[in-house]
C-alpha positions, 0 to 999 in steps of 0.5 A: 732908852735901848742901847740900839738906839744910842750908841755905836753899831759895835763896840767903839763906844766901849773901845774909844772910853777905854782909849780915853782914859788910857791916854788921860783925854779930859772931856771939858772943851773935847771935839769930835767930827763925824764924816758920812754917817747921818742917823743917831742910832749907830753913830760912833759920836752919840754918846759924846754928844750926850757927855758933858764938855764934848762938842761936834757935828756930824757932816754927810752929803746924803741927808737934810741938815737936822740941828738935834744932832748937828747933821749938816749937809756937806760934800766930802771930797779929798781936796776940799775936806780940810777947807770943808772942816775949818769952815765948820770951825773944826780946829787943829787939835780936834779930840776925836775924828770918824770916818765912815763913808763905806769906800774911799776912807782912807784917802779922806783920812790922808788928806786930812792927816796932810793938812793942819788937822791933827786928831787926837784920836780917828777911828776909819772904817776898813773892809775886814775880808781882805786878808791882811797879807796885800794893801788893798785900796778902794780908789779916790774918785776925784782922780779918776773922773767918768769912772764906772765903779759904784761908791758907797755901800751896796749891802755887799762885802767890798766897801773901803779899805783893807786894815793894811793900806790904811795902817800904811797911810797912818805910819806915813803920817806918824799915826799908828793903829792901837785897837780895832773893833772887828768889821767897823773901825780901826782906831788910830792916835799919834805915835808921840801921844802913845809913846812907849806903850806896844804897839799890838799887832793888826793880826792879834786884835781880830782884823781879818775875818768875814763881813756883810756876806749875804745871801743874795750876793753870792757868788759875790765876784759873779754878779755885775756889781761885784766885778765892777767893786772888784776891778777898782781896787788898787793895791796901795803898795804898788801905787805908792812905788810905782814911777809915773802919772797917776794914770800909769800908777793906777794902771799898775796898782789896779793889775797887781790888786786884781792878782790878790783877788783872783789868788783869793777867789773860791778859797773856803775861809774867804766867802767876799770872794767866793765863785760859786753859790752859798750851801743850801742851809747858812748860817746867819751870824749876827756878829758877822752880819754874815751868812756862813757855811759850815766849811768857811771856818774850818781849820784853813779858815782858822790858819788865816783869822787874827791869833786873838781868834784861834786856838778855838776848838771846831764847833758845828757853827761856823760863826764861832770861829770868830769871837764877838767884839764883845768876847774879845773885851772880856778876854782884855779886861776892859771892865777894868781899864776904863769907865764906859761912855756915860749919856746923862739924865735927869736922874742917875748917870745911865749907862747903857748895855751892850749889844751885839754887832750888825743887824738881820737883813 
């Protein structure tokens, strides 16, 4: 078995064991829900569903049920995903909750968090390209019926969420963000269950940085699909001031979001946003799933990447400005802090090795 066949996209496999001992989750009787992911390769739950005591299903709307890895076919909608949930037996004390719908996340996230389903431990999925510096939202659909922009991911760099709206629903709902696996997920847990350990800072675990920047898409913000992606974001602040109907509310998030996205277009060191065509020669960086120029992560590129990311010395690739989540648990010691995720077998306990984040194109 290669661990691209069994485990997650990134590191979160890595990252979820070394939360689980942190906080002494014990695995007899554990729970997990997974919510828009339909394949075993990848999958933030597969080697869950392989460790003794856990139990769960995976729930998406695009994929036939398939009872090896209890996919079952269901809707998700944000006033129907706490009902949907219990039908399927999920309990208020679920262990462990994903979400990875590629766009309106953090809205799953917050009806789920509203209701009487308290996970011990989410990962959500956020766009990394968003600097960390405005909220910006990927809208609900169901508020806004007839819409025009696309859902789910088109192979671009806008789907989801910036790592800052989401942490501002978590904290509303006594969450808080503990680690972050670059480009894929944030992990959340209550804040009494971490109680008086620090709290790192989004910009110290390597949140911000390029992601799904293809070739194909550039200039991003000129193509039909990118404005359209662009023109629906809101930014989370302002909606949540705002006084008014939800129509005025989203009128007014929608200006100030698009004020954050025509301050980032054609900045060197934020590609998601560029407005003019990639050099002739990127550079793929399979951590990134990104092709990059050389002048996207120069020095202003490493003013703006997460602290964990600089004090780096200019290299001729500029994929190296932004360490692999692989690099980065080294840096922490993660060896140490926790057991990895074991899939059992016939024989002795395999533990599977590490890959690399994303994938060529």
């Amino acid at each position: 078995m290669t661990r691209g066949e069994l485990t997650s996209q990134g590191e979160q496999d890595t990252r979820l064991a070394r939360l689980m001992h942190t906080l002494a989750i014990p695995d007899e009787g554990a729970t997990y829900v997974e919510i828009g992911y339909n394949v075993e390769a990848g999958s933030n739950t597969v080697a869950l569903r392989r460790r003794p005591g856990w139990s769960g299903e995976l729930l998406d709307c695009c994929a036939l049920p398939n009872a090896e890895i209890n996919l079952q076919h269901a809707w998700v909608a944000t006033d129907t995903i706490a009902a949907l949930m219990r039908s399927h037996g999920v309990t208020p004390k679920l262990t462990y909750l994903s979400i990875d719908l590629d766009s309106f996340d953090m809205h799953v996230l917050d009806a789920i968090l509203a209701s009487d389903i308290q996970p011990a431990i989410i990962t959500v999925e956020y766009n990394s390209n968003f600097p960390l510096d405005a909220p910006l939202a990927f809208p609900d659909p169901r508020l806004e019926p007839g819409h025009a922009y696309p859902i789910g991911w088109d192979g671009g760099c806008y789907m989801g969420s910036s790592a800052t709206a989401i942490e501002a629903v978590a904290r509303a709902h006594g969450y808080v963000v503990v680690d972050v696996e670059p480009g894929y997920d944030l992990f959340i847990v209550k804040a009494s269950q971490w109680g008086a350990r620090p709290i790192p800072r989004l910009d110290a675990l390597g949140t911000h940085r390029p992601f799904n920047i293809m070739r194909a898409h550039r200039p991003w913000l000129a193509t039909k699909a990118g404005q359209r992606k662009a023109s629906a974001y809101l930014d989370w602040a302002v909606y949540k001031a705002t006084n008014g109907s939800i129509s005025e509310r989203t009128s007014a998030a929608r200006q100030a979001a698009l004020g954050h996205l025509g301050r980032w277009a054609g900045a060197a060191d934020l590609p998601c946003f560029a407005t003019t065509a990639a050099c002739a020669a990127p550079v793929y960086c399979p951590h990134l799933n990104s092709y990059l120029c050389p002048d996207e992560a120069g020095d202003r590129g490493r003013s703006r990447a997460s602290a964990g990311d600089r004090g780096r010395s200019r290299s001729s690739s500029p994929c190296d400005a932004y360490p692999s989540s692989a690099e980065l648990l080294m840096r922490e010691g993660a060896a140490i802090i926790g057991p990895p995720l074991i899939l059992p077998s016939a024989g002795p306990p395999v533990i599977i090795a590490r890959k690399s984040q994303g994938s060529m194109p």
